[in-house]
C-alpha positions as CSV (number, residue, x, y, z in Angstrom):
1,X,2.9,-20.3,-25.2
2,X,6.6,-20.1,-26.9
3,X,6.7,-17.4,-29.7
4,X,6.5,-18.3,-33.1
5,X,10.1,-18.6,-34.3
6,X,10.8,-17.6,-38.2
7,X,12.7,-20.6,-40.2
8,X,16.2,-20.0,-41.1
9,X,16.7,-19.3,-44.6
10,X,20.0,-18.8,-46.5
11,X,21.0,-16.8,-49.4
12,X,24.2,-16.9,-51.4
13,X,25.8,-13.0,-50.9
14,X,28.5,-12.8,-53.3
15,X,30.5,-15.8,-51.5
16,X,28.7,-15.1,-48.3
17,X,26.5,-17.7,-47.2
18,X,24.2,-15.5,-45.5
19,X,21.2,-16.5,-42.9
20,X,18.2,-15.1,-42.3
21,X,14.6,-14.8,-41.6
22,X,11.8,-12.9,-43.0
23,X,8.1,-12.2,-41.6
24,X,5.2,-10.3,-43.6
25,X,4.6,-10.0,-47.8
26,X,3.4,-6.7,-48.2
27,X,4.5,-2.9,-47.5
28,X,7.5,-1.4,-47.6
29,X,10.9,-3.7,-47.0
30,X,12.5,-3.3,-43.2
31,X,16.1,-4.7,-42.6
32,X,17.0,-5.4,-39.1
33,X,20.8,-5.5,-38.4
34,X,21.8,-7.3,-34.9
35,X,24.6,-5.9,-33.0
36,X,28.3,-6.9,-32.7
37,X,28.3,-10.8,-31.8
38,X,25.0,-10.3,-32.1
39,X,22.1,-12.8,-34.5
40,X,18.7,-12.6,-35.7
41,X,17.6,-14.2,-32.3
42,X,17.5,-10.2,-31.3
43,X,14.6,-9.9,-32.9
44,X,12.5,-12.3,-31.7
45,X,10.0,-10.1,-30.2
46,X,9.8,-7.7,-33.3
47,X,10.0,-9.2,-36.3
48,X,6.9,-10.5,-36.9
49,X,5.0,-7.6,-35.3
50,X,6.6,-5.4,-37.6
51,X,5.7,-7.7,-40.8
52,X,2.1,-7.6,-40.1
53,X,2.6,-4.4,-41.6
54,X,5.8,-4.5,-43.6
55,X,8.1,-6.8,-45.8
56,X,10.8,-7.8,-42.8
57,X,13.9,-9.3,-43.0
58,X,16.6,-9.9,-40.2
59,X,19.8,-11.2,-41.1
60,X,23.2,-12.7,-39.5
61,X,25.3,-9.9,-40.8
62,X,28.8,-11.3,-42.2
63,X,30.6,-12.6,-39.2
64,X,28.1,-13.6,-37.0
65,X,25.4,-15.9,-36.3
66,X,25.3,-18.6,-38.6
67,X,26.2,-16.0,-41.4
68,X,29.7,-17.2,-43.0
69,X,33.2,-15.7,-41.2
70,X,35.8,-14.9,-43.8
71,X,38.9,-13.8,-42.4
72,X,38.5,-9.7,-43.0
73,X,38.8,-6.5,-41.6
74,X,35.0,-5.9,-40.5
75,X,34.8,-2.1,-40.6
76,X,31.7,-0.5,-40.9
77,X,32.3,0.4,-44.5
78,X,32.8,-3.4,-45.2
79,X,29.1,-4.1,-43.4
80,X,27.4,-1.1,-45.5
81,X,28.5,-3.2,-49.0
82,X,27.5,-6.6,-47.3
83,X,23.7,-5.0,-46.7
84,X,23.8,-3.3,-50.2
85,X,24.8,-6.6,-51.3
86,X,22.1,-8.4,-49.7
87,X,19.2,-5.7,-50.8
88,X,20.8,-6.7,-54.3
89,X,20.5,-10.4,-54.1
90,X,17.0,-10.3,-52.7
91,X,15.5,-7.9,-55.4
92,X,15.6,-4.9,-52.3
93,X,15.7,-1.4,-54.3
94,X,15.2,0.5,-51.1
95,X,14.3,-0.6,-47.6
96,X,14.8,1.0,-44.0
97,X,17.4,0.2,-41.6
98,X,16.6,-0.6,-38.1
99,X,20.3,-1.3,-36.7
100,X,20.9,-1.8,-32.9
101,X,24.9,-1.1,-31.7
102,X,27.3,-1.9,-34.5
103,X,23.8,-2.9,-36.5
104,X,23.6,1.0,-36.2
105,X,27.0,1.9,-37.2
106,X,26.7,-0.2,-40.6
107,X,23.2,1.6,-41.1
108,X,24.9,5.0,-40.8
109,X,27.6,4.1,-43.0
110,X,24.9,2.5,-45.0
111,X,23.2,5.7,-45.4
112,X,26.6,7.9,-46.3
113,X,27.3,5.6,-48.7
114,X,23.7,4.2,-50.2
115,X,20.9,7.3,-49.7
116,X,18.9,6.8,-53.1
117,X,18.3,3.3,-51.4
118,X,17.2,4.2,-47.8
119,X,13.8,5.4,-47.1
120,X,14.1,5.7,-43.3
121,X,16.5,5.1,-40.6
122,X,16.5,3.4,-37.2
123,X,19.2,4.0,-34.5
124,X,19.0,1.9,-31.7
125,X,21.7,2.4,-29.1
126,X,23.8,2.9,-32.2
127,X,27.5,2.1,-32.4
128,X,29.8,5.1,-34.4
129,X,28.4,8.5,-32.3
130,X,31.2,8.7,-29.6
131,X,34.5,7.0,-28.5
132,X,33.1,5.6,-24.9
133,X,32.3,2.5,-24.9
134,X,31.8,-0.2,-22.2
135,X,35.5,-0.5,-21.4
136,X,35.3,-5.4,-21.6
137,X,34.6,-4.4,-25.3
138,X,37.8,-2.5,-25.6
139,X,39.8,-5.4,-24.3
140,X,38.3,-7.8,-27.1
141,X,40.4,-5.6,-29.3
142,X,43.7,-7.2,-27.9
143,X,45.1,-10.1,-29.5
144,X,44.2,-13.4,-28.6
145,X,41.9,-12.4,-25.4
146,X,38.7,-13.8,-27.2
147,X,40.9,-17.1,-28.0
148,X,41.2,-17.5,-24.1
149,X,37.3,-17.5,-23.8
150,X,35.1,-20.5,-24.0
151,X,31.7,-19.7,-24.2
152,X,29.3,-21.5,-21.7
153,X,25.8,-21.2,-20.3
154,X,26.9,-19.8,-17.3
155,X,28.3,-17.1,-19.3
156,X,25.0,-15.7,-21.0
157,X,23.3,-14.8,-18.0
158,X,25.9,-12.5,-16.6
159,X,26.6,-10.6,-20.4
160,X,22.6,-9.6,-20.7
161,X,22.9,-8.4,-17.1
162,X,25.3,-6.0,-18.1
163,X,23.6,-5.4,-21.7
164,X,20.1,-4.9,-20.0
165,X,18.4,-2.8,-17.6
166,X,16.4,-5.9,-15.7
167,X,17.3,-9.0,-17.5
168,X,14.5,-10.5,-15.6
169,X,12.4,-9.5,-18.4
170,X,14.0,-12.0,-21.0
171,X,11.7,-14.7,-21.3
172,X,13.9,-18.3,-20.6
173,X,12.8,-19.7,-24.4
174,X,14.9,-16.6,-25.5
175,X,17.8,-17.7,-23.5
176,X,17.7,-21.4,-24.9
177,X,17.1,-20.5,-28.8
178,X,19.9,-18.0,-28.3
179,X,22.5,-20.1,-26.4
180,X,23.4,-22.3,-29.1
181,X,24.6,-19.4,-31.4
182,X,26.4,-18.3,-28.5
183,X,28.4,-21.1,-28.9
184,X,29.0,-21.7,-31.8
185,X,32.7,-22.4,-32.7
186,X,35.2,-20.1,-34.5
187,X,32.6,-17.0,-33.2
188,X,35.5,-15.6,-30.7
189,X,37.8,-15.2,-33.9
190,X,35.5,-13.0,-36.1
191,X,34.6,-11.5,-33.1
192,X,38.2,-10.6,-32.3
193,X,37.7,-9.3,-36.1
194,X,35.5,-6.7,-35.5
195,X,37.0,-5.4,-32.3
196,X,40.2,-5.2,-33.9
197,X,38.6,-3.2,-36.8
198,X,36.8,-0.5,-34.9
199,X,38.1,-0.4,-31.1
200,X,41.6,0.0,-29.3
201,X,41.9,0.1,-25.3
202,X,41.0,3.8,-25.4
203,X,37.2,2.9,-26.6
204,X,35.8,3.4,-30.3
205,X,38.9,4.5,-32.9
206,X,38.8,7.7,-33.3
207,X,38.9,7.1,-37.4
208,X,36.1,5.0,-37.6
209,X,33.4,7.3,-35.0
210,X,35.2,11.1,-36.3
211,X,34.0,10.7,-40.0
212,X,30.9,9.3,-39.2
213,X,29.8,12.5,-36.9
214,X,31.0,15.0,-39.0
215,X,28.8,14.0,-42.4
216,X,25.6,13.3,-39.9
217,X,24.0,16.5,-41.2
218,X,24.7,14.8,-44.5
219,X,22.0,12.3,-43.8
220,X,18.7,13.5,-45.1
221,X,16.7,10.4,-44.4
222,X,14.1,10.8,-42.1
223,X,15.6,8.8,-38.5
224,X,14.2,7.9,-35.6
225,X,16.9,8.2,-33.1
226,X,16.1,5.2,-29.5
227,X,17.7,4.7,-26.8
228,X,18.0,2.7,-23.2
229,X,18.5,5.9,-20.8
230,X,20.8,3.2,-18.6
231,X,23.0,1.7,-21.4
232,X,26.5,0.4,-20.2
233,X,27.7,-0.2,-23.6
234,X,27.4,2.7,-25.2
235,X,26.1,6.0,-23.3
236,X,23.0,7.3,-23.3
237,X,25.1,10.9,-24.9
238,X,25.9,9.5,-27.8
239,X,21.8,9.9,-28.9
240,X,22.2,13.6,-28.4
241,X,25.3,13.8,-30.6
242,X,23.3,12.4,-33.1
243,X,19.7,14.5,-32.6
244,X,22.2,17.8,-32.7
245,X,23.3,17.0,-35.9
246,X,20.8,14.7,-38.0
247,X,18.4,17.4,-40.1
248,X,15.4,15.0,-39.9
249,X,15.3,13.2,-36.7
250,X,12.6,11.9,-34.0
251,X,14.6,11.2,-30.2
252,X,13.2,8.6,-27.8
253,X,14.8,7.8,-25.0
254,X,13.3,4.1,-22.8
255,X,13.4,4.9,-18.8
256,X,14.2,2.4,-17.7
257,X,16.0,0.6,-20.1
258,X,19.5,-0.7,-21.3
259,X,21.2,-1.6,-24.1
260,X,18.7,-3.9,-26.5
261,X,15.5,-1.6,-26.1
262,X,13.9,-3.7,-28.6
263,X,14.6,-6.6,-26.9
264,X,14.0,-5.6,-23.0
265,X,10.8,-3.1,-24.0
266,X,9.2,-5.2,-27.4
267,X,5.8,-4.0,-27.2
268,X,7.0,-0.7,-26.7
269,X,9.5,-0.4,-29.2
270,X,7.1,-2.0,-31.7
271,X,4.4,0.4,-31.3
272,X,7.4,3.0,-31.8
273,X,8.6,1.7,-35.0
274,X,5.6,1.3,-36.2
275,X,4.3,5.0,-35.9
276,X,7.4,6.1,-37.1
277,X,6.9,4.2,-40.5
278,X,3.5,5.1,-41.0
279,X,4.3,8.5,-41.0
C-alpha cells in the first residue's frame, strides 16, 4: 500500500513562490526544513505521523524543490529570513524547527536570530557545527562543476548510498516521487548557489560554522540534538560540539544509521520527536 502523499500547496513568500505541504489541524505548529538540494519528499515518512499530533508543515526552502530559485547568495542568514518570512505569511507566531543538514543550519541561524518565535529545536545531522564535511560537497563549490552534471536515474541510487547507512531500506515509491525533483532543470545552478555560499575545497567556511558555535550557549530553546552514528556527510562529532555547548539539550545518536535518520529509521525517529514535544 503506497503512503499517503500530502498535495502540493503554494504560497506567495515575499516574491518567493514557495511550495509546501501541510498534515494535522491542531497542536502546536512544526516546520520541517529539508537539507541542501534537498525537498519536502524527505519527509514522507514523518509528516503525517507527526500531524496526528501537531500543526505540520514542510516546505521547499528557497532554492530547491519546486520552491522558486532567484539568483542569490544562500547563506544561512538568508534561509533564517525566508522561514521567518514564511511563519509570517502563514499566520505562524512561533513553531519548532525540525531541520536535517543545511535544514539544521537555517534552524540554528533561525534561532540566533528569531528566539521569541521558536519553542523547540530539532537538529538532525545538522549542517554549521564543524568544517568536515563529505569532501564531493566541497567540490560543488567550484565554478561550473554542477553545470557539467546531468541528473539521471542512475544517479539517485548511488547519492542515497552514500547519504544512508543501508539504502535498502528506502521503499522504491520513494525513489519514483523523488526522482522527478531530482531533475528538475536549473536545480544544479542554485545548487552551485549554496555551495558557493557556505563551502570552499577545505569543507564548511570557516565564517559561516565559527559564529554559529561560539553563540550555541546563546540558544536557550529546549533542542533535541539526532544523529546517524555512520554519517558520511557530516560526522557524527559535530553532535557533541553541539551537546557541549547547547544549555538545554537531549543527544540521540541512531546505530546504525546515516545521514537522513528520519528518513532511513521513520518509525523511530517519529516516536523520538514525538516524546520530545510532549514534554
Amino acid at each position: 500500500m503506497l503512503t499517503h502523499i500530502p498535495p502540493d500547496q503554494y504560497i506567495k513568500v515575499g516574491d518567493i513562490n514557495t511550495r509546501y505541504w501541510s498534515s494535522g489541524d491542531q497542536g502546536s505548529a512544526v516546520i520541517l526544513l529539508h537539507g541542501g538540494g534537498g525537498s519536502v519528499e524527505f519527509w514522507l515518512y514523518n509528516i503525517n505521523v507527526l500531524g496526528q499530533h501537531h500543526r505540520v508543515y514542510a516546505i521547499d526552502m528557497v532554492g530547491s524543490g519546486r520552491s522558486d530559485k532567484p539568483s542569490v547568495a544562500y547563506s544561512l542568514t538568508y534561509q533564517a529570513q525566508f522561514i521567518k518570512n514564511f511563519m509570517d505569511t502563514m499566520g505562524i507566531e512561533n513553531t519548532t524547527l525540525i531541520g536535517n543538514s543545511m535544514g539544521g543550519g537555517a534552524a540554528l541561524q533561525f534561532a540566533l536570530m528569531f528566539p521569541r518565535q521558536l519553542a523547540k529545536l530539532v537538529l538532525v545531522d545538522s549542517f554549521g557545527l564543524g568544517q568536515e564535511i563529505a569532501f564531493g560537497l566541497c567540490l560543488a563549490s567550484l565554478p561550473l562543476v554542477l553545470r557539467f552534471l546531468r541528473p539521471s536515474r542512475r544517479m539517485l541510487a548511488p547519492m542515497l548510498k552514500m547519504n544512508l547507512h543501508n539504502s535498502t531500506l528506502i521503499p522504491e515509491e520513494w525513489m519514483e516521487i523523488r526522482y522527478p525533483i531530482f531533475a528538475l532543470p536549473h536545480r544544479q545552478r542554485a545548487l552551485a548557489r549554496l555551495a558557493q555560499a557556505n563551502l570552499n575545497l577545505f569543507g564548511v567556511r570557516r565564517s559561516v560554522f565559527s559564529p554559529i558555535i561560539e553563540q550555541l550557549p546563546r540558544i536557550k530553546t529546549p533542542t533535541l540534538i539526532i544523529w546517524g552514528k555512520q554519517d558520511r556527510i557530516l560526522p557524527v562529532s559535530h553532535a557533541y560540539v553541539a551537546a557541549q555547548a547547547l544549555p538545554n539539550h537531549h543527544l540521540h545518536i541512531f546505530d546504525p544509521c546515516g545521514h537522513h535518520p528520519h528518513l532511513e529509521r521513520p518509525d523511530d525517529f517519529n516516536a523520538l520527536v514525538l516524546e520530545f514535544l510532549a514534554s
